[in-house]
N, CA, C and O atoms as a Tripos MOL2 file, in Angstrom:
@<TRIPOS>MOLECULE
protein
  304   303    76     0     0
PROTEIN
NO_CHARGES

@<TRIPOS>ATOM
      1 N          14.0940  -11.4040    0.9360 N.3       1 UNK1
      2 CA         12.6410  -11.3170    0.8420 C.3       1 UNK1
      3 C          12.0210  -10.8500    2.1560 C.2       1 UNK1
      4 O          10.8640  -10.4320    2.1160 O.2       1 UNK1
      5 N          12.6240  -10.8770    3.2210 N.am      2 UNK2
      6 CA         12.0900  -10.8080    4.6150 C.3       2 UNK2
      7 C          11.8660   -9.4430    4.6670 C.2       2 UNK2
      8 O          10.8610   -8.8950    5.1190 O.2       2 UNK2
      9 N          13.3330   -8.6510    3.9440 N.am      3 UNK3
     10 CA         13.5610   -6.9140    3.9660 C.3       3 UNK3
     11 C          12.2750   -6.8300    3.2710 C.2       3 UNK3
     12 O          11.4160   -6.4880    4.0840 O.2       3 UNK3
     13 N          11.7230   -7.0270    1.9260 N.am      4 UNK4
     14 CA         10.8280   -7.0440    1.2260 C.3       4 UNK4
     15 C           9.3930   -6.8250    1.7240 C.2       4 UNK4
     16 O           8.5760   -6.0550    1.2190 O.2       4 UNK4
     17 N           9.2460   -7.4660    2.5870 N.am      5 UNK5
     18 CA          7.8910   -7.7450    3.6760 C.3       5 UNK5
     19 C           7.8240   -6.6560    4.5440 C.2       5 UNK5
     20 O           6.7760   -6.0960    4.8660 O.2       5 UNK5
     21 N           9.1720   -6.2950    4.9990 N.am      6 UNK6
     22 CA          8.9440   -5.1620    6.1290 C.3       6 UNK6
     23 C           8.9100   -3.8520    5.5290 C.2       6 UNK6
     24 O           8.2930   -2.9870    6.1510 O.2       6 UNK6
     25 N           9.7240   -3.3950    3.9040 N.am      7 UNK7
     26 CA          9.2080   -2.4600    2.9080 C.3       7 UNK7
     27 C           8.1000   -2.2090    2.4870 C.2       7 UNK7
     28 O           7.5550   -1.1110    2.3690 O.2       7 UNK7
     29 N           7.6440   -3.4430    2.1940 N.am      8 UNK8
     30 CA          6.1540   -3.4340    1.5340 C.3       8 UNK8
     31 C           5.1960   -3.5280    2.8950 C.2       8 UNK8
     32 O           4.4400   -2.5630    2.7770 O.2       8 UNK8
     33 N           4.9310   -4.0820    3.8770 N.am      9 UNK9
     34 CA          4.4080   -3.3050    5.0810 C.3       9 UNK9
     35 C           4.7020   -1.9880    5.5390 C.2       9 UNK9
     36 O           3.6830   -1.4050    5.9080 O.2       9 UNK9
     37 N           5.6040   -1.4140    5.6280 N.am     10 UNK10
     38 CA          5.7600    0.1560    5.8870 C.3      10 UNK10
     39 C           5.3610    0.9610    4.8640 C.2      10 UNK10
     40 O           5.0480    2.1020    5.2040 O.2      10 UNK10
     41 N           5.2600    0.6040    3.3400 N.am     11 UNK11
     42 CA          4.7840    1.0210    2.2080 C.3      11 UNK11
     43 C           2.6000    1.3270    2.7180 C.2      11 UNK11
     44 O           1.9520    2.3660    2.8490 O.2      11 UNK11
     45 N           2.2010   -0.1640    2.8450 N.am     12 UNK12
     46 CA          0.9370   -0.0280    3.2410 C.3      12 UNK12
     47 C           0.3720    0.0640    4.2330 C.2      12 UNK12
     48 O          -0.8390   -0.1230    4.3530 O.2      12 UNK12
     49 N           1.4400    0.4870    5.4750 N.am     13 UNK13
     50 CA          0.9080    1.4760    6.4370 C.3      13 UNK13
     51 C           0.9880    2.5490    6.3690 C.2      13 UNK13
     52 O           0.6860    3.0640    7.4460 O.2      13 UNK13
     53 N           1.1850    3.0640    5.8220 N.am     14 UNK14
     54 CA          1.4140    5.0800    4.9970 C.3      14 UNK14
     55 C           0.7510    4.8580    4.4260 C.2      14 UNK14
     56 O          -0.2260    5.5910    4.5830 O.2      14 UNK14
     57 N           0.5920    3.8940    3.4300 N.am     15 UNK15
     58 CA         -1.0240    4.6680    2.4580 C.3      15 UNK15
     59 C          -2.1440    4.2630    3.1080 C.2      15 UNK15
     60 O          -3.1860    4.7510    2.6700 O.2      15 UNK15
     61 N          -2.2740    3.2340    4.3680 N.am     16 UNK16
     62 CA         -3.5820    3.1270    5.1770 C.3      16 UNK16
     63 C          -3.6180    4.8100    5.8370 C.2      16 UNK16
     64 O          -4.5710    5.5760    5.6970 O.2      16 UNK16
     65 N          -2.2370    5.1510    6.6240 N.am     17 UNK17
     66 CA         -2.5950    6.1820    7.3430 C.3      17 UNK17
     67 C          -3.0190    7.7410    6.0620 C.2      17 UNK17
     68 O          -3.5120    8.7070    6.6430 O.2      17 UNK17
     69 N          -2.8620    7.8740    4.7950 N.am     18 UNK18
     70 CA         -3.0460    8.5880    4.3690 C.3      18 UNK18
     71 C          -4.6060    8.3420    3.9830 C.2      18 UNK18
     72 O          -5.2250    9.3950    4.1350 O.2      18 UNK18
     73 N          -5.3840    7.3440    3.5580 N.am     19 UNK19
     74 CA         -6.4010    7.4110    2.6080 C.3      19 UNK19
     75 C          -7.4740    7.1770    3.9030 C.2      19 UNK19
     76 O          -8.6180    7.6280    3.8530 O.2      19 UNK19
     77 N          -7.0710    6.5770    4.8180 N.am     20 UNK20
     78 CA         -7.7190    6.4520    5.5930 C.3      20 UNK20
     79 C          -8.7380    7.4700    6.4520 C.2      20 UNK20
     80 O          -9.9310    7.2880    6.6940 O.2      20 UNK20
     81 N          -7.8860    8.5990    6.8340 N.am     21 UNK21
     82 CA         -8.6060    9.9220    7.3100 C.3      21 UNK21
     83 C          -9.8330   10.8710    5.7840 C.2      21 UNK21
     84 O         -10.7930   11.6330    5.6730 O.2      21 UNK21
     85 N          -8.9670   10.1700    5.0620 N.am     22 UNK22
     86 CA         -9.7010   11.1620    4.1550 C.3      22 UNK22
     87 C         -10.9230   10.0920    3.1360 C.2      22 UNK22
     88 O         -11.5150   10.4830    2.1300 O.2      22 UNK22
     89 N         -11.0180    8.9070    3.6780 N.am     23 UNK23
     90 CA        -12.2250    8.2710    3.2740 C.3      23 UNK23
     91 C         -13.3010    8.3530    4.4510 C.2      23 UNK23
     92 O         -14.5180    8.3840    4.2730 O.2      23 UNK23
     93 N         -12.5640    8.3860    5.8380 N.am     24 UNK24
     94 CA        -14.0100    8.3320    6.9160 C.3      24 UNK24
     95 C         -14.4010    9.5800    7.1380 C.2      24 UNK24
     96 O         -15.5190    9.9680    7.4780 O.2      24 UNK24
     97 N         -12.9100   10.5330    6.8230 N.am     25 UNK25
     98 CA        -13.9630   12.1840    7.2900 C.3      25 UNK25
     99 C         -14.8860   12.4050    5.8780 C.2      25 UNK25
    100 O         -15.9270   13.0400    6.0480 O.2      25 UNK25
    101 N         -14.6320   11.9970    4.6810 N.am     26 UNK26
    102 CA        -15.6350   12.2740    3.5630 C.3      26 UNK26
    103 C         -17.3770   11.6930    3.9150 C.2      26 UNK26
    104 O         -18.4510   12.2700    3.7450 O.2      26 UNK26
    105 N         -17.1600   10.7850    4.2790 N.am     27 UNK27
    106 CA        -18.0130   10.0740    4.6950 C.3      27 UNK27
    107 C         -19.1840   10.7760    5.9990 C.2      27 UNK27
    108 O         -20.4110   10.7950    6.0990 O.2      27 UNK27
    109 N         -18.1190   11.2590    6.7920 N.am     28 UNK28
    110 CA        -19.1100   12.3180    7.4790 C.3      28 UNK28
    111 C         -19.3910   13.2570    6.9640 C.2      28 UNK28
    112 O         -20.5090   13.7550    7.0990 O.2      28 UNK28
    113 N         -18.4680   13.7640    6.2320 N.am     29 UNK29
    114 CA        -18.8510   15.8330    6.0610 C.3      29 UNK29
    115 C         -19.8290   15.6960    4.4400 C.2      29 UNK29
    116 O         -20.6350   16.5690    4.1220 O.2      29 UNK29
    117 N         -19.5290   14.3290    3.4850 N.am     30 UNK30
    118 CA        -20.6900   14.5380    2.4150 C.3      30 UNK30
    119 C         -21.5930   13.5230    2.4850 C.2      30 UNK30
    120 O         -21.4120   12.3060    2.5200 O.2      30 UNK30
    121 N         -22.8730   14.3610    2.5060 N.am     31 UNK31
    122 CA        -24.2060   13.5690    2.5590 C.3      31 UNK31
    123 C         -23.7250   12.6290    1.2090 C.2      31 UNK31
    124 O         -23.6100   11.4770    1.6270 O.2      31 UNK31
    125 N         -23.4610   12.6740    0.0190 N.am     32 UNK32
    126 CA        -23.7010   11.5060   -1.2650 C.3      32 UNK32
    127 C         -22.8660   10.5330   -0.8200 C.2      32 UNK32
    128 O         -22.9590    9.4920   -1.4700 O.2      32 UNK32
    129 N         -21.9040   10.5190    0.2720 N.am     33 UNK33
    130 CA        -21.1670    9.4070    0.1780 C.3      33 UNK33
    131 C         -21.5220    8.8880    1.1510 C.2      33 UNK33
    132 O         -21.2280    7.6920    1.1560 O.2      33 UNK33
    133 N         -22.1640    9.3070    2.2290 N.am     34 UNK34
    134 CA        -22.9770    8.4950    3.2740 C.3      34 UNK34
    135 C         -24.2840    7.6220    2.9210 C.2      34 UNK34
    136 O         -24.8130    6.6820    3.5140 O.2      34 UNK34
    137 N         -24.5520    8.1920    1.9070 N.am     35 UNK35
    138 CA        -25.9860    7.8110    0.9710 C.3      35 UNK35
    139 C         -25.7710    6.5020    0.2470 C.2      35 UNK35
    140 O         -26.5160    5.5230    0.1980 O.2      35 UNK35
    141 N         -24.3550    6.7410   -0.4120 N.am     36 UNK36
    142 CA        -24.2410    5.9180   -1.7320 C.3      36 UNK36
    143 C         -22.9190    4.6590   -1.2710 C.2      36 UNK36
    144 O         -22.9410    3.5270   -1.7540 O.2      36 UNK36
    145 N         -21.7160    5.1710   -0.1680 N.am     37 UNK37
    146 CA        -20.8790    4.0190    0.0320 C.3      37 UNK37
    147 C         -21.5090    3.9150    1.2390 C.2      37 UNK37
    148 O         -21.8450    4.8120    2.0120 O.2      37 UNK37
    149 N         -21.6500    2.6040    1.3350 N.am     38 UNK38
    150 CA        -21.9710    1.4870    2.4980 C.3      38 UNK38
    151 C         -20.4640    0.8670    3.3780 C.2      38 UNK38
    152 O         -19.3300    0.7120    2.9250 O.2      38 UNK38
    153 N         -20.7400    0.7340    4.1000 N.am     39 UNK39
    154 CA        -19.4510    0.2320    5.1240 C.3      39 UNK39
    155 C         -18.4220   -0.2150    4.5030 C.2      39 UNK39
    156 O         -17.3300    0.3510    4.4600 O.2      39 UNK39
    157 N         -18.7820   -1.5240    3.8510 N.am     40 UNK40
    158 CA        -17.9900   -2.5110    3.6460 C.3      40 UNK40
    159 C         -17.2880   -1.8650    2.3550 C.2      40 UNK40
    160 O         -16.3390   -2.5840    2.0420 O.2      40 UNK40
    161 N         -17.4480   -0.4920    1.2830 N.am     41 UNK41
    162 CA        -17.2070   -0.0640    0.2700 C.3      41 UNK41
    163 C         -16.2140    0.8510    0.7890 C.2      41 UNK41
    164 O         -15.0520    1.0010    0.4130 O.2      41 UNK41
    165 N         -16.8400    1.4290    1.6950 N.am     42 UNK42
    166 CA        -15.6610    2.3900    2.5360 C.3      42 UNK42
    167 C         -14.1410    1.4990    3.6080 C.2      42 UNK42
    168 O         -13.0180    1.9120    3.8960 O.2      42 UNK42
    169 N         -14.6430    0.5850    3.8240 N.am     43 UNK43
    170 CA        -13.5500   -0.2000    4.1570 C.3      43 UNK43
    171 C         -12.1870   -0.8630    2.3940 C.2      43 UNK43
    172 O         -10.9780   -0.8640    2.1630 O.2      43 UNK43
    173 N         -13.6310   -1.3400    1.5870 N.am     44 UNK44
    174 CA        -12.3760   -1.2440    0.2490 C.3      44 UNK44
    175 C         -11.4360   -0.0860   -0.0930 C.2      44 UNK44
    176 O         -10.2180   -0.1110   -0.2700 O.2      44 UNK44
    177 N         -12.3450    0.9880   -0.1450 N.am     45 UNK45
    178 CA        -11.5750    2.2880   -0.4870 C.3      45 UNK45
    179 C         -10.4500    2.1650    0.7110 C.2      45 UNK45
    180 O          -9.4000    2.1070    0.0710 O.2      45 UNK45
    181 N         -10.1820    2.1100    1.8160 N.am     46 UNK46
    182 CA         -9.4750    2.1890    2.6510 C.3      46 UNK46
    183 C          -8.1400    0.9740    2.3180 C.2      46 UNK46
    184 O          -6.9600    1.1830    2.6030 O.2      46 UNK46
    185 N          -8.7180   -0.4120    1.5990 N.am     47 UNK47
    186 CA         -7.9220   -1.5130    1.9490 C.3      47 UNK47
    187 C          -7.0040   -1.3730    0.5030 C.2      47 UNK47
    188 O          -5.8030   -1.4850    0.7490 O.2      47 UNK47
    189 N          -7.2690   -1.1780   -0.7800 N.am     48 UNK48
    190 CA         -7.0710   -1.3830   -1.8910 C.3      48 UNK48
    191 C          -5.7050   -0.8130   -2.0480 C.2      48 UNK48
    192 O          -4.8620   -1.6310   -2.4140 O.2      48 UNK48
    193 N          -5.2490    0.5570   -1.8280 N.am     49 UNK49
    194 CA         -4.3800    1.1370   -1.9250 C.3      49 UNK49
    195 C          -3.2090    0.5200   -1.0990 C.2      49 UNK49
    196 O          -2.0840    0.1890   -1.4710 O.2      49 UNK49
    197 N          -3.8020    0.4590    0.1330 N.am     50 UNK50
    198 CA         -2.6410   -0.6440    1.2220 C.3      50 UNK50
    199 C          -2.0330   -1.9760    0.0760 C.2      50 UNK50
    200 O          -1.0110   -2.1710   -0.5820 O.2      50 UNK50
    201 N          -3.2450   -2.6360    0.3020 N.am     51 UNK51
    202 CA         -2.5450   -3.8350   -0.5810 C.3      51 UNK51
    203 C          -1.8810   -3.2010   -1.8810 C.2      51 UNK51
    204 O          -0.6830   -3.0270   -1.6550 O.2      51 UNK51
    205 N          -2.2420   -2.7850   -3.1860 N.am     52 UNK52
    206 CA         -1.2790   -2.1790   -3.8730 C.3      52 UNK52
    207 C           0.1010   -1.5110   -3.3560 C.2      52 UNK52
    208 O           1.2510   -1.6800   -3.7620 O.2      52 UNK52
    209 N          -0.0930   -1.2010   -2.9610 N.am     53 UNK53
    210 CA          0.8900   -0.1210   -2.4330 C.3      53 UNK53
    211 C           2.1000   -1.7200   -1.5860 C.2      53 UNK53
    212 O           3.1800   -1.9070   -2.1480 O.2      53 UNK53
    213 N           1.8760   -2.2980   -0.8130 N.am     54 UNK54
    214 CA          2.4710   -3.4250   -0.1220 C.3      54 UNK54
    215 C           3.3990   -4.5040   -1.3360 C.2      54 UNK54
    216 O           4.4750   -5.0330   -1.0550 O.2      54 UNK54
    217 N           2.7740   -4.6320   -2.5190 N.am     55 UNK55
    218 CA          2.8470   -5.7970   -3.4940 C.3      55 UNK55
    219 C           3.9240   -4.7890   -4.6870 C.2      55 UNK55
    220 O           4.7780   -5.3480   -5.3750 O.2      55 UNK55
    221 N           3.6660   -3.2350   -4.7450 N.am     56 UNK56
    222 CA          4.6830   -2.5870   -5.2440 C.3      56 UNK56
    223 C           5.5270   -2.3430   -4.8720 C.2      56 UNK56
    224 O           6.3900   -2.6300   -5.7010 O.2      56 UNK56
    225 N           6.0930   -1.7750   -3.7130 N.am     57 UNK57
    226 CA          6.6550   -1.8330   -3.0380 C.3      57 UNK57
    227 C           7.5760   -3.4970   -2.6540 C.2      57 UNK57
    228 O           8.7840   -3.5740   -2.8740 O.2      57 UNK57
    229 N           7.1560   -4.1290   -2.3520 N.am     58 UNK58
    230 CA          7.6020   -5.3060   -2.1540 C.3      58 UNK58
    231 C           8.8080   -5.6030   -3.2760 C.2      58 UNK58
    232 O          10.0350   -5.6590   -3.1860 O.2      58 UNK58
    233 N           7.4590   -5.8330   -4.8450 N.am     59 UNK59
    234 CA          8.5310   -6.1210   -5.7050 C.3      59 UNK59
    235 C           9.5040   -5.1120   -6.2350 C.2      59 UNK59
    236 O          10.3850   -5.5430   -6.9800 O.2      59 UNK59
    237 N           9.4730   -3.8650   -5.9680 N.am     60 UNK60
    238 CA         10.8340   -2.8560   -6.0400 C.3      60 UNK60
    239 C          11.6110   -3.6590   -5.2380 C.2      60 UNK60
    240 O          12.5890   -4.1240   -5.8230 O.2      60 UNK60
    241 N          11.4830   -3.9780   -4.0540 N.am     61 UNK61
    242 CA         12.3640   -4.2890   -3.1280 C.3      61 UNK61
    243 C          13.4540   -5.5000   -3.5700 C.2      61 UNK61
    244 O          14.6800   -5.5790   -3.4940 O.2      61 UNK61
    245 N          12.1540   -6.6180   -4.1890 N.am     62 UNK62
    246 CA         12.8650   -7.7390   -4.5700 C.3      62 UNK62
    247 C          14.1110   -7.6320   -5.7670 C.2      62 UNK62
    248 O          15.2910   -7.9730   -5.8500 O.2      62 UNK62
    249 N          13.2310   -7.0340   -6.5190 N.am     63 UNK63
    250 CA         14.4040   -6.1980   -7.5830 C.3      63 UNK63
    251 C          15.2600   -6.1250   -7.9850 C.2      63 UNK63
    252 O          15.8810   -6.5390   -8.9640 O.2      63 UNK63
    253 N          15.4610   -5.0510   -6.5220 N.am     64 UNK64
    254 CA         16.5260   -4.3730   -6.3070 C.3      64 UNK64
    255 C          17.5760   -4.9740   -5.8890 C.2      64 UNK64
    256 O          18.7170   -4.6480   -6.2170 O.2      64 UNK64
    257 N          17.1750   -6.2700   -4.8320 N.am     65 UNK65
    258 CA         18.0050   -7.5780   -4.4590 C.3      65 UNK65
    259 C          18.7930   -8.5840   -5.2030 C.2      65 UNK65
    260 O          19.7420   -9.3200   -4.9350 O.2      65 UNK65
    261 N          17.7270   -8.2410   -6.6910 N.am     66 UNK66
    262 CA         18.0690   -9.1710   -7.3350 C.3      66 UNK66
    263 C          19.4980   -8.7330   -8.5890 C.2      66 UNK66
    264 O          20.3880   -9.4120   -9.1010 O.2      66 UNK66
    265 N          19.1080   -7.2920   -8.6870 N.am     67 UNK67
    266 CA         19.9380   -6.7660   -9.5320 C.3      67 UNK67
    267 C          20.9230   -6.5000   -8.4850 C.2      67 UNK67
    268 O          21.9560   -6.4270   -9.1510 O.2      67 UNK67
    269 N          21.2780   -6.2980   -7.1900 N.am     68 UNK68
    270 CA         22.8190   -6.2030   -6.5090 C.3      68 UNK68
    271 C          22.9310   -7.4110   -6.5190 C.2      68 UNK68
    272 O          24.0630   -7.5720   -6.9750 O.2      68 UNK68
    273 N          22.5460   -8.3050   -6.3370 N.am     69 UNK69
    274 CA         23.2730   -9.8010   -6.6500 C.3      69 UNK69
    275 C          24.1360  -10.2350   -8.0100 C.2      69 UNK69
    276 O          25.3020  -10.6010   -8.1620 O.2      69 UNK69
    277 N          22.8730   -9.9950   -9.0510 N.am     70 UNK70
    278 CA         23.7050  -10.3240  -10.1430 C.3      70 UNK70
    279 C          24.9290   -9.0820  -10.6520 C.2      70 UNK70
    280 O          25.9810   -9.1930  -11.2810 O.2      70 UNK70
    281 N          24.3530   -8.1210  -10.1640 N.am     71 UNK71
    282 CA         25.7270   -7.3250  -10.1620 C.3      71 UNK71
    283 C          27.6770   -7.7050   -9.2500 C.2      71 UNK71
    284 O          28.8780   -7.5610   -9.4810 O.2      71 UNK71
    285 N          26.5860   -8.3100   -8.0420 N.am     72 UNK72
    286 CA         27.7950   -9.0110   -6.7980 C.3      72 UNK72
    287 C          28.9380   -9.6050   -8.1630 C.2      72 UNK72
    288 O          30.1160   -9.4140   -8.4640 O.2      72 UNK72
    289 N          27.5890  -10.5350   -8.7950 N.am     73 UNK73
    290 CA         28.5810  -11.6930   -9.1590 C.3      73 UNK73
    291 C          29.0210  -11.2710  -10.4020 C.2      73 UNK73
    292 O          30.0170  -11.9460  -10.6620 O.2      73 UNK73
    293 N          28.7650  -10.4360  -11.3720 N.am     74 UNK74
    294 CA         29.6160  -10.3250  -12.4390 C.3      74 UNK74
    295 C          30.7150   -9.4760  -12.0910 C.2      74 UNK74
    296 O          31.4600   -9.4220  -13.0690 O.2      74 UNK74
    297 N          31.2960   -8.5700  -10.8380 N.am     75 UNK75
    298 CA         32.3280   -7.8120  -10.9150 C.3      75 UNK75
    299 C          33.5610   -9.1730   -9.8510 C.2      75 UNK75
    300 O          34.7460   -9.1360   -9.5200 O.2      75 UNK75
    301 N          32.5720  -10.0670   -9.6820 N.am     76 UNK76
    302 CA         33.3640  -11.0730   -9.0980 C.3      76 UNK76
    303 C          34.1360  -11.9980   -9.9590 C.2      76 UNK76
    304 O          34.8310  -12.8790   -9.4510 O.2      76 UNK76
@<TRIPOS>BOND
     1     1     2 1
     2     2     3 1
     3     3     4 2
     4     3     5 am
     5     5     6 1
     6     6     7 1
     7     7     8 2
     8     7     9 am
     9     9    10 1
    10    10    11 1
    11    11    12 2
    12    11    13 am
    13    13    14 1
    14    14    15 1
    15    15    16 2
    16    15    17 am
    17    17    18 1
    18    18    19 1
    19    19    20 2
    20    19    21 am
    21    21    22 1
    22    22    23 1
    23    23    24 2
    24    23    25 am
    25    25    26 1
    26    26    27 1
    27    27    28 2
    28    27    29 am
    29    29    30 1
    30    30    31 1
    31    31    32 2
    32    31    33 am
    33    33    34 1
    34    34    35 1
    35    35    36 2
    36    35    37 am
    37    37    38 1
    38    38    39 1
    39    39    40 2
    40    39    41 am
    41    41    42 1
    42    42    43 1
    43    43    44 2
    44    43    45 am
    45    45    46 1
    46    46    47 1
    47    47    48 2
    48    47    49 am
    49    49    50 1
    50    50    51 1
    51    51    52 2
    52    51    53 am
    53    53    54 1
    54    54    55 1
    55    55    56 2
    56    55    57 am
    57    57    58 1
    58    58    59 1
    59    59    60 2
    60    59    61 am
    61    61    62 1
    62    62    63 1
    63    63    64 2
    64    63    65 am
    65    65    66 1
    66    66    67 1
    67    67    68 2
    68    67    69 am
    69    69    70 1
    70    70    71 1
    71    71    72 2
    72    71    73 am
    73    73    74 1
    74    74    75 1
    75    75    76 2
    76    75    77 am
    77    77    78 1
    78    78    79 1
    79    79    80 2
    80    79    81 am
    81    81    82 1
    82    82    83 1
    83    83    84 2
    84    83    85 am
    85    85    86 1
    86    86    87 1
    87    87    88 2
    88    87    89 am
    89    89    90 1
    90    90    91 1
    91    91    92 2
    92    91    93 am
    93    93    94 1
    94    94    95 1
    95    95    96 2
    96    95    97 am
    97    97    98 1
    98    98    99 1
    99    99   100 2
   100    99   101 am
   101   101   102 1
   102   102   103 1
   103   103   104 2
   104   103   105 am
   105   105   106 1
   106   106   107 1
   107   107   108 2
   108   107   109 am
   109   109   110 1
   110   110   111 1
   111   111   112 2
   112   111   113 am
   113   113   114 1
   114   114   115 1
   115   115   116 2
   116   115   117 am
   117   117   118 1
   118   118   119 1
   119   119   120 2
   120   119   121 am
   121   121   122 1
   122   122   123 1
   123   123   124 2
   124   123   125 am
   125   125   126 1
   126   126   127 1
   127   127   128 2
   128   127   129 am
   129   129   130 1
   130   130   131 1
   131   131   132 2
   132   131   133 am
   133   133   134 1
   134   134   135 1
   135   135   136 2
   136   135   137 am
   137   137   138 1
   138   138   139 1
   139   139   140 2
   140   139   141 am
   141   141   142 1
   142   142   143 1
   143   143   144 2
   144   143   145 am
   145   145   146 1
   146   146   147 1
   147   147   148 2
   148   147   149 am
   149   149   150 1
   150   150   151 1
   151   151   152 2
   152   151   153 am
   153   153   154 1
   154   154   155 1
   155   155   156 2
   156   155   157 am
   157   157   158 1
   158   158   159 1
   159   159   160 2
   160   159   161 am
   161   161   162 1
   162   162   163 1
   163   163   164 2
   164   163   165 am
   165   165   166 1
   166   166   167 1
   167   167   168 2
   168   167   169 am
   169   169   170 1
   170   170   171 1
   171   171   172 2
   172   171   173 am
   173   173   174 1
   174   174   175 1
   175   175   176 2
   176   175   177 am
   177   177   178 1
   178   178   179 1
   179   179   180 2
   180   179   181 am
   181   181   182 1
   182   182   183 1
   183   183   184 2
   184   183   185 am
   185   185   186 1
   186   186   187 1
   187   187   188 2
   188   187   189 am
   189   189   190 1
   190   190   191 1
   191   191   192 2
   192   191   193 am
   193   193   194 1
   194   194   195 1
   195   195   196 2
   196   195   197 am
   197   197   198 1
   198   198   199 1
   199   199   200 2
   200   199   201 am
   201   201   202 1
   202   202   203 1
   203   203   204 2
   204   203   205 am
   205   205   206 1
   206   206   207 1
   207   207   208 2
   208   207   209 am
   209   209   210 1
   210   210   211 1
   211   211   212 2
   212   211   213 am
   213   213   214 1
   214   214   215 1
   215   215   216 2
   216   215   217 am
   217   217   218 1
   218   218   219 1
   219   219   220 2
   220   219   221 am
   221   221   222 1
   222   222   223 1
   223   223   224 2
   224   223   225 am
   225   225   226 1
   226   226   227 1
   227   227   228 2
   228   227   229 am
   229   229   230 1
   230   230   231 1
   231   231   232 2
   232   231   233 am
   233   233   234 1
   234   234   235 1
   235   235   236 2
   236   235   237 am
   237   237   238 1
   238   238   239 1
   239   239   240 2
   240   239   241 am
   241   241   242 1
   242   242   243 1
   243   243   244 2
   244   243   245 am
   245   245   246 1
   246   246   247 1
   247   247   248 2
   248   247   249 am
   249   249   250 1
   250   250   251 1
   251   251   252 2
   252   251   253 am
   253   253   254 1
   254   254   255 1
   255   255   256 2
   256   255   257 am
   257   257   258 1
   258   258   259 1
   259   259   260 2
   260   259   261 am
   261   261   262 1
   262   262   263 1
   263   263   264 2
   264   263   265 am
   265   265   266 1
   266   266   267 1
   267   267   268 2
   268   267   269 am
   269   269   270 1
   270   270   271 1
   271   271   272 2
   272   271   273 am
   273   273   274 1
   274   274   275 1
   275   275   276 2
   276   275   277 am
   277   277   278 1
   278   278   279 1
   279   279   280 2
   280   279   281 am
   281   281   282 1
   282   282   283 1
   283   283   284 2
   284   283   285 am
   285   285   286 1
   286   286   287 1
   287   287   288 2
   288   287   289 am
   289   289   290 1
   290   290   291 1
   291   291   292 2
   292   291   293 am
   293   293   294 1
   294   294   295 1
   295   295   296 2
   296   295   297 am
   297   297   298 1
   298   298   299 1
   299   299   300 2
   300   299   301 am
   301   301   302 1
   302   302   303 1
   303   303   304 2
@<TRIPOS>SUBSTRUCTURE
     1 UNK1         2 RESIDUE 1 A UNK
     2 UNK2         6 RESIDUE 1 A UNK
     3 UNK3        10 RESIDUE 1 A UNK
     4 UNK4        14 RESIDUE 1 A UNK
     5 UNK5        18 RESIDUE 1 A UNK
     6 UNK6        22 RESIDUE 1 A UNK
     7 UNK7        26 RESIDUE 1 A UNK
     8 UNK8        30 RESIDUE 1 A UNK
     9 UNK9        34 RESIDUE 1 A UNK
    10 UNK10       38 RESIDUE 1 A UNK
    11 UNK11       42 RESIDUE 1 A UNK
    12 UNK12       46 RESIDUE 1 A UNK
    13 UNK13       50 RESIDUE 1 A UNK
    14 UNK14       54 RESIDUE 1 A UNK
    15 UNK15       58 RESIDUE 1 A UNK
    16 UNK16       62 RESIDUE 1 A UNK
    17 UNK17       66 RESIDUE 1 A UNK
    18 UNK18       70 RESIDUE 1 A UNK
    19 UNK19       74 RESIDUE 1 A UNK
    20 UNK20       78 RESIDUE 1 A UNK
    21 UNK21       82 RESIDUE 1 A UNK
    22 UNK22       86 RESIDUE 1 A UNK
    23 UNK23       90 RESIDUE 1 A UNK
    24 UNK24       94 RESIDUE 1 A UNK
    25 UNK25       98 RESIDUE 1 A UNK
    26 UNK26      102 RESIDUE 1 A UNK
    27 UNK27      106 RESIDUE 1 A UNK
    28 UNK28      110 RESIDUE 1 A UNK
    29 UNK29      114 RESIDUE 1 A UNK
    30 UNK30      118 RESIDUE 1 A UNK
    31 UNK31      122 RESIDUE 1 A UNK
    32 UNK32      126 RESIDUE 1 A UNK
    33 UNK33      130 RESIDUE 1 A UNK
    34 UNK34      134 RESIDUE 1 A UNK
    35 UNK35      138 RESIDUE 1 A UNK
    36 UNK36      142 RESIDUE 1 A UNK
    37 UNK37      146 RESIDUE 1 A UNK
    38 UNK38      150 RESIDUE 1 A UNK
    39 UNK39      154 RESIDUE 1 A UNK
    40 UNK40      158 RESIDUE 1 A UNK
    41 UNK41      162 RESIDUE 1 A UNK
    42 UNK42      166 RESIDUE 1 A UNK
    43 UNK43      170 RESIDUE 1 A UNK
    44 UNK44      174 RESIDUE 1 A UNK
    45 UNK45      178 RESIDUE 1 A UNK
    46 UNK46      182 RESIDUE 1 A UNK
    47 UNK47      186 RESIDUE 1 A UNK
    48 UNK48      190 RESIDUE 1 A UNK
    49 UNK49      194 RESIDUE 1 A UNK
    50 UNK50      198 RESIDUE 1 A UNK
    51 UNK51      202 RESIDUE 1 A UNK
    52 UNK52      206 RESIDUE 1 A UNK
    53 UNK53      210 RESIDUE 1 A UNK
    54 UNK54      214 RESIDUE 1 A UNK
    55 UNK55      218 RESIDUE 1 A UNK
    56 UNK56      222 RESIDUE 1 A UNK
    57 UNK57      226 RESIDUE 1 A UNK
    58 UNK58      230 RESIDUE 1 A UNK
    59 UNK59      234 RESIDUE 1 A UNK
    60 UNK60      238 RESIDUE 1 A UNK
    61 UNK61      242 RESIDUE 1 A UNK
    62 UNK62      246 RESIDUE 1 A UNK
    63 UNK63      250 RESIDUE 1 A UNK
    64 UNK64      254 RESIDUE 1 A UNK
    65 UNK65      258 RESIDUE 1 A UNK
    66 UNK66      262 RESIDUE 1 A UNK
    67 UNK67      266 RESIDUE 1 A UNK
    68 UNK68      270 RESIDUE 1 A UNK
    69 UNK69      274 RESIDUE 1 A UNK
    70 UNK70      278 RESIDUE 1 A UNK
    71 UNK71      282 RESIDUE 1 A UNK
    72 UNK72      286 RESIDUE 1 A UNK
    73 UNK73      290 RESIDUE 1 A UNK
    74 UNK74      294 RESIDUE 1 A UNK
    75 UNK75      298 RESIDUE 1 A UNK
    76 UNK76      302 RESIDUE 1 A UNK
């Protein structure tokens, strides 16, 4: 589970560093989204994908742990 944590953190630091540039430069270059998202909306857009992205990631990970285990033990 520990591997899990450090997957699913490296998972939602790539999608912070991807969505991230392209929610604050929108924010400057279009007037409707400076108008219409407020800070704290532009910080969701930024956070949502991280966390998804962390909790999918994660449980692939777990999974995957779980199926080489029970695999370990049936060729055992």
């Amino acid at each position: 589970t520990n591997q899990a944590t450090i997957a699913g953190a490296k998972g939602a630091l790539l999608s912070t560093a991807i969505t991230a540039p392209i929610v604050l430069l929108s924010a400057r270059k279009f007037e409707w989204v400076r108008k219409n998202i407020k800070p704290t909306g532009r910080a969701i857009l930024v956070c949502f994908p991280a966390v998804g992205t962390f909790f999918v990631v994660a449980d692939k990970s777990i999974l995957k742990s779980a199926r080489d285990t029970s695999l370990a033990r049936i060729q055992n």
